[in-house]
Structures are given as structure tokens and as C-alpha cells.
N, C-alpha and C positions, 0 to 999 in steps of 0.2 A: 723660249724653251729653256727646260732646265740642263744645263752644262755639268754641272758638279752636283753632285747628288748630297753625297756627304756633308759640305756646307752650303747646301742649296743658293747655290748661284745661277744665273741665267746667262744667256749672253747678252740682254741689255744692261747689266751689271760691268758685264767685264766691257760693252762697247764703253759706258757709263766713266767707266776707270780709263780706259783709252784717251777718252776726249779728255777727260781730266789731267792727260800728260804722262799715264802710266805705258813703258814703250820697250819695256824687256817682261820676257815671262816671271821672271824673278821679281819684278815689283806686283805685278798682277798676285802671284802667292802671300808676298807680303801682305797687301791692300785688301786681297778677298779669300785667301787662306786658301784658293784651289790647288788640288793636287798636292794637298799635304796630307792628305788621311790613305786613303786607298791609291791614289796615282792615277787611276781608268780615264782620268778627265783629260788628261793633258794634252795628247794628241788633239782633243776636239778645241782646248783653249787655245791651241798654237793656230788651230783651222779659225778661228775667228779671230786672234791676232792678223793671220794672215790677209782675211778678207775686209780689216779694217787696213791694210798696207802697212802695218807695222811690223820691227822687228825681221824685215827682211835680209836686212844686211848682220846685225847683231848673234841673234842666232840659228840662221842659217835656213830657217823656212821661208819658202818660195812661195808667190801667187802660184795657183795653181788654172793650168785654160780648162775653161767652161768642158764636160765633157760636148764629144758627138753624139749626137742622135746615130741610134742602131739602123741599119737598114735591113727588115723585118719580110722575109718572103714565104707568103704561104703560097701551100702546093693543095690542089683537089688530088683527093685517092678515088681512083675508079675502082666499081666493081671486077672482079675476076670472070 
């Protein structure tokens, strides 16, 4: 999917740069120029920094746990 719109990057790009040894957000900008035009992206590049395990300690983004599943109760309406 595409992450950064502006310079059309995906997230196999930025995993792509990950494995390649890129491991602050700041070299990912360098390397693939995200979040240097409009900004929108960068929350989402930090969320897939995140879920490659990187840059956890550096700047300060966390794994994040899986959510819960809602527990969903439907009710029957009776006639009056």
C-alpha cells in the first residue's frame, strides 16, 4: 500500500530500507524523501517502523498490542 502519497512510497519500500539497515526516521526521509512534502505520512511511517521493531528505543515509538475484538450484543425489539 501506498504510505506517502507525495513521493509515492509504499511500505514495501520503507520495509525494503529497514532491512537495508535504515533504523531512525530520519534516515528513512533521507533515503525515500517521506514526510518531507506535506507531513500526513509520518504517523503511518512511524506505524510501520514500529511493526518492523524498529526505532523503538531511539524515537520513542512503541509496539503497539494487537487491538481486542468488540463484544457486539444484539437485542430483538418486540412489537408494542
Amino acid at each position: 500500500m501506498i504510505v506517502c502519497v507525495c513521493k509515492s512510497v509504499s511500505d514495501r519500500k520503507i520495509r525494503a530500507a529497514i532491512a537495508d539497515g535504515a533504523d531512525t526516521f530520519e534516515q528513512l526521509q533521507f533515503e525515500l524523501g517521506v514526510a518531507t512534502c506535506c507531513g500526513k505520512c509520518e504517523e503511518s511511517v512511524r506505524d510501520v517502523m514500529a511493526q518492523c521493531g524498529v526505532c523503538e528505543s531511539q524515537c520513542g515509538v512503541e509496539r503497539r498490542a494487537p487491538a481486542q475484538p468488540v463484544q457486539v450484543t444484539f437485542y430483538e425489539r418486540k412489537a408494542a
